[in-house]
SEMILO-944545 format. One record per residue (C-alpha): residue in three letters; x, z, y. Coordinates in steps of 0.05 Angstrom, whole numbers, padded with zeros to 5 digits, always signed. Layout:
AlaXZY;...
***
This chain:
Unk-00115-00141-00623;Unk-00118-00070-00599;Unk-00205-00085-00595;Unk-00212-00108-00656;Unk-00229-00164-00635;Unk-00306-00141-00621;Unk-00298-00159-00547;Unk-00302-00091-00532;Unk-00277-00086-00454;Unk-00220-00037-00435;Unk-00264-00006-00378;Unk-00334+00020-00384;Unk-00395-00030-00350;Unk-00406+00029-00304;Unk-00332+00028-00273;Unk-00333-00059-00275;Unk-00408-00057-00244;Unk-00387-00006-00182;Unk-00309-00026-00174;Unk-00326-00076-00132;Unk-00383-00044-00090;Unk-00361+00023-00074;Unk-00282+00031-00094;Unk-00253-00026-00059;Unk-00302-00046-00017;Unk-00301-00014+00052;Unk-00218-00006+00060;Unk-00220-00088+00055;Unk-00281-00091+00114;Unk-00242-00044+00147;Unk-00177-00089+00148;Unk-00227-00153+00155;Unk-00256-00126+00220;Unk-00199-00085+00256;Unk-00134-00103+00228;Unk-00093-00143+00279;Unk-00023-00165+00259;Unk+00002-00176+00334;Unk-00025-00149+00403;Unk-00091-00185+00437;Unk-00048-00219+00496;Unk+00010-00249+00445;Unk-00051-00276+00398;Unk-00071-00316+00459;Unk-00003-00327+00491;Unk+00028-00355+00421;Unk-00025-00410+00400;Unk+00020-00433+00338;Unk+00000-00369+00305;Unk-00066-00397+00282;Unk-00026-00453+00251;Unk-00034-00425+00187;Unk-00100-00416+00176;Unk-00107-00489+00193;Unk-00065-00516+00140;Unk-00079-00461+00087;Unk-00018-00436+00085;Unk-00042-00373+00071;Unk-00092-00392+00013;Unk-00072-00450-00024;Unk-00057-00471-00102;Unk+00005-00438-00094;Unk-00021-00361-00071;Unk-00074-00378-00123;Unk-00028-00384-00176;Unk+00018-00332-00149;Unk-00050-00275-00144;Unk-00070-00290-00212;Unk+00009-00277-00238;Unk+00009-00217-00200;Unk-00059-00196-00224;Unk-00035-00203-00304;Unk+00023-00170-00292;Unk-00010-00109-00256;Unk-00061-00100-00306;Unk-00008-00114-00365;Unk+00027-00053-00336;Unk-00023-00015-00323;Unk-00059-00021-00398;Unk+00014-00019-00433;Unk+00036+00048-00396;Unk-00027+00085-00409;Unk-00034+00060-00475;Unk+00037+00081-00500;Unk+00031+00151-00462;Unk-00033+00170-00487;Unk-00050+00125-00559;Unk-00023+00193-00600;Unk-00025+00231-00553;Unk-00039+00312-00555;Unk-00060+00366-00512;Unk-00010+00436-00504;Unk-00069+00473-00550;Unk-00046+00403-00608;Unk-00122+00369-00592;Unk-00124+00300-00590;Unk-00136+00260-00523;Unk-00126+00196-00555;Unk-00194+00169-00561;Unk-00231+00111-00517;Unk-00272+00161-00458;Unk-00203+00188-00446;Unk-00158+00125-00434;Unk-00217+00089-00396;Unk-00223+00144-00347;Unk-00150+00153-00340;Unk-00148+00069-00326;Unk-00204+00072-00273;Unk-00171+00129-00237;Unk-00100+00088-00246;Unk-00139+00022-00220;Unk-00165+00051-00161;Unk-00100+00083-00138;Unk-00063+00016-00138;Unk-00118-00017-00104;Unk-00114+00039-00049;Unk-00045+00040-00053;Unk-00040-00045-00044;Unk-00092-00038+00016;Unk-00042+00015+00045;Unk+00019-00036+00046;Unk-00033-00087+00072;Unk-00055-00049+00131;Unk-00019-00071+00197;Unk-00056-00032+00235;Unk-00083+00042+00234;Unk-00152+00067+00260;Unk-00187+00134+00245;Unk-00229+00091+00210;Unk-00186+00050+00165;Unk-00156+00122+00138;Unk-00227+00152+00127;Unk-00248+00090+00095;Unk-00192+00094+00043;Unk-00195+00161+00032;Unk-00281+00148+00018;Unk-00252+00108-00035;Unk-00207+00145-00067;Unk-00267+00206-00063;Unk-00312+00155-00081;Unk-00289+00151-00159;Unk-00296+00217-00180;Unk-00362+00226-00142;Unk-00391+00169-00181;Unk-00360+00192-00245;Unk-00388+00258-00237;Unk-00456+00233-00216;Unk-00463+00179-00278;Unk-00432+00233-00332;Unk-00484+00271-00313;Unk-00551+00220-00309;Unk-00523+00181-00371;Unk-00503+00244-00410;Unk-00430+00215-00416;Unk-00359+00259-00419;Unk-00321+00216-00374;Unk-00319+00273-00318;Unk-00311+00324-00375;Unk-00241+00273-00399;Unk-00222+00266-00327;Unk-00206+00342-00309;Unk-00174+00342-00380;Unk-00131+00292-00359;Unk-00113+00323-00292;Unk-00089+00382-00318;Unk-00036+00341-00366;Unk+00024+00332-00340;Unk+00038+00261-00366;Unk-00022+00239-00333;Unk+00010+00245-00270;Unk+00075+00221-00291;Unk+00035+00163-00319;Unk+00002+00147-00255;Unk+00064+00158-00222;Unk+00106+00109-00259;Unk+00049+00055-00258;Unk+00051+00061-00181;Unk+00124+00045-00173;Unk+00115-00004-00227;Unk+00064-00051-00197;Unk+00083-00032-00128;Unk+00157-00054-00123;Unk+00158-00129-00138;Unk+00103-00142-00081;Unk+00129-00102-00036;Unk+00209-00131-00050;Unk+00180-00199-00045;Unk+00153-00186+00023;Unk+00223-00149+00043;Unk+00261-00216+00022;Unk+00210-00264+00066;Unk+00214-00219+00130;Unk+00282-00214+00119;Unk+00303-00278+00100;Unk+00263-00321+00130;Unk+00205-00287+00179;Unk+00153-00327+00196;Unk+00128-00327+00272;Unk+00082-00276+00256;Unk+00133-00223+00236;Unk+00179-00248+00294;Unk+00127-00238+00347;Unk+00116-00163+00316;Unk+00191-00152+00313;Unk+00188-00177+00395;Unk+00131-00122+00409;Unk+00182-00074+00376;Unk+00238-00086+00417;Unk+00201-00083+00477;Unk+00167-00022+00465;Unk+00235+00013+00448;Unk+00258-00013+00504;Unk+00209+00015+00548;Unk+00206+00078+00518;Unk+00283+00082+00541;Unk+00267+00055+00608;Unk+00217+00111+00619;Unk+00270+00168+00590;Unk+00318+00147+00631;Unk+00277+00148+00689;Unk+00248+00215+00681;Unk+00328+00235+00665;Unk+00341+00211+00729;Unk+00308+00271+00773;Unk+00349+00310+00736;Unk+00421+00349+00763;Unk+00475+00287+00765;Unk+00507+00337+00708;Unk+00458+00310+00662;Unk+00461+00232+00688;Unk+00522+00213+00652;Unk+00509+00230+00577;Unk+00432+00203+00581;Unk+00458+00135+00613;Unk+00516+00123+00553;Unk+00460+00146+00504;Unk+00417+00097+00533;Unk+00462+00050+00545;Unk+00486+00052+00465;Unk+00409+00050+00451;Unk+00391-00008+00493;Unk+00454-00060+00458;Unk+00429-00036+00394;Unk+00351-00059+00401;Unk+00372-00122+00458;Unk+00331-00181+00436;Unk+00375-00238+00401;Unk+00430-00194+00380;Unk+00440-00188+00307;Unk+00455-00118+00311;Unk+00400-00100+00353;Unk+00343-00142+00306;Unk+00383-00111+00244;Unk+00356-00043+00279;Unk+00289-00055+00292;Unk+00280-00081+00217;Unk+00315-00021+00185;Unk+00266+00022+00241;Unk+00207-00027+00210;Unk+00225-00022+00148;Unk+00263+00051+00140;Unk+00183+00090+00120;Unk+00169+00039+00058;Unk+00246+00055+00033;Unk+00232+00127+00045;Unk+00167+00127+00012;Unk+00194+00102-00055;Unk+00262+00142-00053;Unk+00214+00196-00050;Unk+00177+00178-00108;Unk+00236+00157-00152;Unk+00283+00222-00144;
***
């Protein structure tokens, strides 16, 4: 209904023909080839953790039908947010930046962010070249916008600064981030929460370990110190160590709010 119904698409062929190829492609290699949800020695020591993969667990009717929900929904948001921000929209100078070049751009540029964005939460583990290869992508779009407005004689790079310099455009992408974001990453809150599977449980042991080490080590160095300074650093450390001990439900309550603590941050952030 808001085509016509002329099967016109929402995004441009050029955008749908190089999505794929250069937007998305290398931050998902990147996470193919060196993302590693627990260390080398526990992937060998813990044998159940390629359990999963032999029962497809992980890809089954179920995730099927739960990617394509979550695919409708985003893109529901996504075309419903931008369309009622910019379908009458105006410019400060009273122009009109309702037309199709302008809301397609403005899409494409939305699309990629959440893709970036969803590879960012999906990431469990951080190289130099994971980061570069996102931020390739990101660069990526407005290179190849700017390259094909100018061989095919199109205004899409022309529509793109205009929107940049609109305030609701950034509002817009804004709100469709926390939009699409927020149910996927609440749903994954709940499961390692509420019931963890032995992936997550191994990574919250590798936690606690490493916390505890690091407070071995302080309270080693501590210990050349004058005996003046012995006493508070042992009852810090001592307070630290109950609150991160493995099998507590204090100290795993901890280690999840320390796991978790950025991702809250990130979208208090955003909303205030």
């Amino acid at each position: 209904m808001f085509c016509g119904f002329s099967a016109q698409t929402i995004l441009d062929p050029m955008y749908i023909s190089v999505f794929n190829l250069f937007y998305t492609s290398l931050p998902i290699l990147t996470i193919a080839v060196f993302d590693q949800d627990v260390s080398d020695t526990n992937s060998l020591r813990y044998p159940k953790l390629y359990e999963p993969g032999m029962h497809n667990r992980l890809f089954n009717e179920r995730e099927f039908v739960f990617c394509s929900l979550h695919g409708f929904y985003t893109s529901a948001v996504m075309f419903a947010v931008v369309y009622g921000t910019f379908i009458y929209g105006v410019d400060e100078t009273g122009r009109t930046i309702s037309d199709y070049a302008f809301i397609v751009t403005v899409l494409a540029f939305i699309l990629v962010t959440i893709v970036s964005v969803q590879i960012l939460f999906d990431t469990q583990y951080w190289t130099y070249i994971n980061t570069l290869a996102l931020l390739i992508s990101i660069t990526s779009y407005f290179v190849f916008t700017y390259v094909f407005s100018l061989l095919l004689k199109d205004t899409y790079y022309v529509f793109l600064k205009r929107a940049m310099t609109q305030p609701c455009f950034w509002l817009c992408v804004l709100v469709v981030i926390v939009l699409d974001i927020i149910p996927v990453i609440s749903r994954r809150f709940y499961l390692l929460i509420v019931s963890p599977n032995l992936s997550d449980r191994i990574r919250l042991k590798q936690r606690i370990l490493k916390a505890n080490s690091a407070v071995e080590s302080e309270s080693n160095v501590s210990g050349l110190g004058s005996y003046s300074n012995k006493k508070p650093r042992r009852s810090i450390r001592s307070g630290y160590a109950f609150a991160h001990q493995e099998g507590k439900c204090g100290g795993e309550g901890g280690v999840y709010f320390e796991f978790l603590g950025p991702f809250f941050f990130f979208f208090f952030s955003i909303i205030f």
